[in-house]
ROFI-195826 format. One record per residue (C-alpha): residue in three letters; x, y, z; residue number from 1. Coordinates in steps of 0.001 Angstrom, whole numbers, plus 500000, padded with zeros to 6 digits. Layout:
BEGIN
gumar residuo = ALA	X = X	Y = Y	Z = Z	num = NUM
...
***
This chain:
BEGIN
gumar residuo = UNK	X = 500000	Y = 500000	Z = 500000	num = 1
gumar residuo = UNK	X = 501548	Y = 503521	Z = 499356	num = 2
gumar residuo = UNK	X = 500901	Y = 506772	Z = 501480	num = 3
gumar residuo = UNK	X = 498095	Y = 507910	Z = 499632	num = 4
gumar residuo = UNK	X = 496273	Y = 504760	Z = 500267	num = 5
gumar residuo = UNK	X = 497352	Y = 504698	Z = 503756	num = 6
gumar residuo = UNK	X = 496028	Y = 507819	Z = 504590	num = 7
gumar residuo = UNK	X = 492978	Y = 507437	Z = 502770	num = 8
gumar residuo = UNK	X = 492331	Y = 504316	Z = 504958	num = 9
gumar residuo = UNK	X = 492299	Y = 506216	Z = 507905	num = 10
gumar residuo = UNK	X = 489852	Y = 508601	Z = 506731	num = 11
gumar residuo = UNK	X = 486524	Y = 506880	Z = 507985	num = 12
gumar residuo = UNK	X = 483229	Y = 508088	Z = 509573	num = 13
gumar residuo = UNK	X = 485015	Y = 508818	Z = 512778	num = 14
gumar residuo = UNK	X = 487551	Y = 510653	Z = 510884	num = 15
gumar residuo = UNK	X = 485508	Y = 513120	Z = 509179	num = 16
gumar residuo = UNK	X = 482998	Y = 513130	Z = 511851	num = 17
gumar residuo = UNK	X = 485410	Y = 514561	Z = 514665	num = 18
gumar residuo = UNK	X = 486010	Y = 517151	Z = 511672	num = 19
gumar residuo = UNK	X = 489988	Y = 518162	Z = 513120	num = 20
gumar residuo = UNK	X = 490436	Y = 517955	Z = 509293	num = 21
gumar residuo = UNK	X = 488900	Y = 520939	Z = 508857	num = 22
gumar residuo = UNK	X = 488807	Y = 524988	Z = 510555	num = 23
gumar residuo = UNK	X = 486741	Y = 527751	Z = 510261	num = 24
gumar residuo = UNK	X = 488715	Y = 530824	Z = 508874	num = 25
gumar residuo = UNK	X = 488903	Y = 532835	Z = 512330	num = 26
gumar residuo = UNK	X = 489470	Y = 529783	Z = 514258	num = 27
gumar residuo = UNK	X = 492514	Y = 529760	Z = 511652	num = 28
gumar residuo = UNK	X = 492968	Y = 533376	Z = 511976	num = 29
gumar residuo = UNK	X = 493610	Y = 533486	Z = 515628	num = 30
gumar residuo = UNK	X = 495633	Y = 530766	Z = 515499	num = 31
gumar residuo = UNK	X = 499512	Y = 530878	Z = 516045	num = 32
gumar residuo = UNK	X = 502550	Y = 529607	Z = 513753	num = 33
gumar residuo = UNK	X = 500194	Y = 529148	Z = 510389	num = 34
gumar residuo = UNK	X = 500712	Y = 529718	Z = 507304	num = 35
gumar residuo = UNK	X = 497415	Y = 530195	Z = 504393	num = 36
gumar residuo = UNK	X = 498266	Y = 528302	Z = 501340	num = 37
gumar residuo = UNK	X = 496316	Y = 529589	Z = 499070	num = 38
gumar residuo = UNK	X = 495799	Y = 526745	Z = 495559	num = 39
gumar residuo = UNK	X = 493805	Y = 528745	Z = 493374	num = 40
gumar residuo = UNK	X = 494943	Y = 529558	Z = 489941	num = 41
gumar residuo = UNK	X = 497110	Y = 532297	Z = 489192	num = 42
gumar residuo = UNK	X = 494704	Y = 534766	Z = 487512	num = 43
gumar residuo = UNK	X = 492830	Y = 534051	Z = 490841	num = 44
gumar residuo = UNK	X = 495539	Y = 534921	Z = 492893	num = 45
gumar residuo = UNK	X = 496219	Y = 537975	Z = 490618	num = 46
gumar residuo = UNK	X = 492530	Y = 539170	Z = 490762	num = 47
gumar residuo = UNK	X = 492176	Y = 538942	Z = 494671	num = 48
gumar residuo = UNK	X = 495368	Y = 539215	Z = 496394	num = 49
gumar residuo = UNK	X = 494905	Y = 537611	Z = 500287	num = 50
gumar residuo = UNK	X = 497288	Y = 539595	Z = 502038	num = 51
gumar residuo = UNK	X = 497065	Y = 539180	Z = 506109	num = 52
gumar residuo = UNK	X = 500008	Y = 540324	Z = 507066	num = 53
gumar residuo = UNK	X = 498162	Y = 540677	Z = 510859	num = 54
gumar residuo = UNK	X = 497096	Y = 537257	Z = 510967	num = 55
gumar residuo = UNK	X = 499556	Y = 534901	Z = 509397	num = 56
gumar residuo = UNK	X = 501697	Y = 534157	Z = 506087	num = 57
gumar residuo = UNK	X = 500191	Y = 533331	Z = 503016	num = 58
gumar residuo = UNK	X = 502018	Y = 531381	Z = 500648	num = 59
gumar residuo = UNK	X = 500176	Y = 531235	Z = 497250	num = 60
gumar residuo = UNK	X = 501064	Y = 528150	Z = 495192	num = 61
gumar residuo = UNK	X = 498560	Y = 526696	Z = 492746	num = 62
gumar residuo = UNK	X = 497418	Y = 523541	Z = 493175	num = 63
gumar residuo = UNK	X = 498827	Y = 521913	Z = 489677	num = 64
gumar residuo = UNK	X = 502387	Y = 523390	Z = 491202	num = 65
gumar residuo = UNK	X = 502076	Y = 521879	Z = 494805	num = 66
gumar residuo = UNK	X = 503899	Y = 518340	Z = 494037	num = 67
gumar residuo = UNK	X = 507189	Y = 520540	Z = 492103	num = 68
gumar residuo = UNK	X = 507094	Y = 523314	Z = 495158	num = 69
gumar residuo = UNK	X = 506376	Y = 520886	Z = 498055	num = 70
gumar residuo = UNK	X = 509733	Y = 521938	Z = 499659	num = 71
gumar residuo = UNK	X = 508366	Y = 525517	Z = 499907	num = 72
gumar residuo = UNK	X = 505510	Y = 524640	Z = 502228	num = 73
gumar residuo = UNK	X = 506878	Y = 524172	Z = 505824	num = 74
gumar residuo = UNK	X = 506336	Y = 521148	Z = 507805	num = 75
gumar residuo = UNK	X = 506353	Y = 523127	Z = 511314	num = 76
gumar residuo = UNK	X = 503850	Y = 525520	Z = 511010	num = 77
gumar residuo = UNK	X = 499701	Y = 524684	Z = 510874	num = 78
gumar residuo = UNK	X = 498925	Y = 524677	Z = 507097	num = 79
gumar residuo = UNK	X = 495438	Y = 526168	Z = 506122	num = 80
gumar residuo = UNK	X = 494863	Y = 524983	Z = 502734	num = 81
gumar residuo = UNK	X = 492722	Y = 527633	Z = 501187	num = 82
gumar residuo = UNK	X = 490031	Y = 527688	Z = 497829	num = 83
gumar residuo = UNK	X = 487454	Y = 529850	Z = 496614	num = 84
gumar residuo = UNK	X = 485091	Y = 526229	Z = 496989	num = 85
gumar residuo = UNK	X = 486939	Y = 523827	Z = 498713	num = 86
gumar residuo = UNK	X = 487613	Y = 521055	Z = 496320	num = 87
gumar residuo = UNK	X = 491402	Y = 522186	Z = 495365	num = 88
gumar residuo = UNK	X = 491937	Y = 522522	Z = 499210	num = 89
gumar residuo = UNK	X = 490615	Y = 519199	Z = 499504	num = 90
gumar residuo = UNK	X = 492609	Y = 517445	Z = 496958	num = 91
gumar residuo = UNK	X = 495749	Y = 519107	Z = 498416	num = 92
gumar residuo = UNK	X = 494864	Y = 518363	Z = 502006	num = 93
gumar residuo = UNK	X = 494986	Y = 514826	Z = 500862	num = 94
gumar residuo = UNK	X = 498233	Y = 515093	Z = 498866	num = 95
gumar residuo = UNK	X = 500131	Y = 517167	Z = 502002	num = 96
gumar residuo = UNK	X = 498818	Y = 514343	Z = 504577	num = 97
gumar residuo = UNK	X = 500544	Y = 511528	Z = 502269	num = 98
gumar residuo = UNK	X = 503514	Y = 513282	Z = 502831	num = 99
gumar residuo = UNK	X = 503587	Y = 513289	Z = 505855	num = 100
gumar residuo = UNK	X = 502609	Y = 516841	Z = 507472	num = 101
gumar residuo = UNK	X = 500648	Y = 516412	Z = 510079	num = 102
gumar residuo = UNK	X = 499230	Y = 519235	Z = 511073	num = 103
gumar residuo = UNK	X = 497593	Y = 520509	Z = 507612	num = 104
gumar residuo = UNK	X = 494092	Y = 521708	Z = 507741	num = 105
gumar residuo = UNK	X = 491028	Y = 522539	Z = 505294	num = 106
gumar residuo = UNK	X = 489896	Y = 526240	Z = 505470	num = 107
gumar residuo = UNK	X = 486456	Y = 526086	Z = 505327	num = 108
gumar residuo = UNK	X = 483930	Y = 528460	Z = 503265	num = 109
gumar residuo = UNK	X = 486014	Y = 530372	Z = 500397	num = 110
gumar residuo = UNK	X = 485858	Y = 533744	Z = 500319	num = 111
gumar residuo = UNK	X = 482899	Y = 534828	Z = 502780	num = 112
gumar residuo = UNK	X = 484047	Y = 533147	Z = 505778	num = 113
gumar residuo = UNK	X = 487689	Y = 534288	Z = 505168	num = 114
gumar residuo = UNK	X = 486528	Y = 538045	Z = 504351	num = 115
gumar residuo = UNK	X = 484062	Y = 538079	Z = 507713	num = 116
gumar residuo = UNK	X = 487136	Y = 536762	Z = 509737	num = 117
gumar residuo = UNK	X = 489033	Y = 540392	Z = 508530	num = 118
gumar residuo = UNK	X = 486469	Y = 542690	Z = 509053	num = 119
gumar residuo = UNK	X = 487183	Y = 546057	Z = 510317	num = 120
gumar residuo = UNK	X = 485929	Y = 545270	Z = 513946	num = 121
gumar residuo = UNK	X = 487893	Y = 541779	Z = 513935	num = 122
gumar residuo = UNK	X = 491135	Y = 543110	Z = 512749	num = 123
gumar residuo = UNK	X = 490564	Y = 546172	Z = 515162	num = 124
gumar residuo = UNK	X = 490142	Y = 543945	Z = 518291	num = 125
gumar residuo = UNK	X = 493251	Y = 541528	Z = 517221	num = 126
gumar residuo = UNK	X = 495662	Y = 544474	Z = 517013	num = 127
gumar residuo = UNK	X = 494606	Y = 545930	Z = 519826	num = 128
gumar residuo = UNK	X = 495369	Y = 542673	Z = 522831	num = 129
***
């Protein structure tokens, strides 16, 4: 069996029901040593540039580039895989657990959840603790 089936194999109803593969993006947010790796496409990227310099790195590598810029992506830092819809952050989830980071997570939402978490009132009360 190779890692991909491995870690598939683990993924069962338990798995996904205790949903630690997953985080909402202000849970993420608030959340120390993480980087946002953001997978959608280039022209995305280019159209609506995610920078959160208060909140946490963002390293912006599309998902057909992962596998040939793996070594970019830090294996000591929480890794919030981030999509406009999910499915790209899901595939990639998959593909960073097979090699073996651990503590890779799913950003849930796209784009509204992750915009709410940077409101003006958010932001406000996170610079100011």
């Amino acid at each position: 069996m190779n890692e991909l089936e491995e870690i598939i194999t683990k993924m069962d109803f338990q798995y996904f029901g205790n949903g630690e593969h997953k985080i909402d993006a202000e849970e993420f947010l608030s959340t120390k040593n993480t980087i946002l790796l953001d997978v959608r496409a280039k022209e995305e990227q280019e159209t609506i540039t995610l920078s959160l310099k208060h909140h946490c790195e963002v390293l912006e590598i599309p998902t057909n580039e992962v596998p040939s810029r793996i070594n970019e992506i830090p294996k000591d830092k929480t890794i919030g895989v981030f999509c406009s819809a999910g499915v790209r952050a899901t595939i990639i989830f998959v593909y960073l657990k097979s090699k073996g980071y651990n503590n890779v997570k799913i950003i849930l939402g796209g784009y509204p959840p992750l915009m709410n978490a940077v409101m003006p009132g958010k932001l406000y009360k996170k610079l100011n603790k």
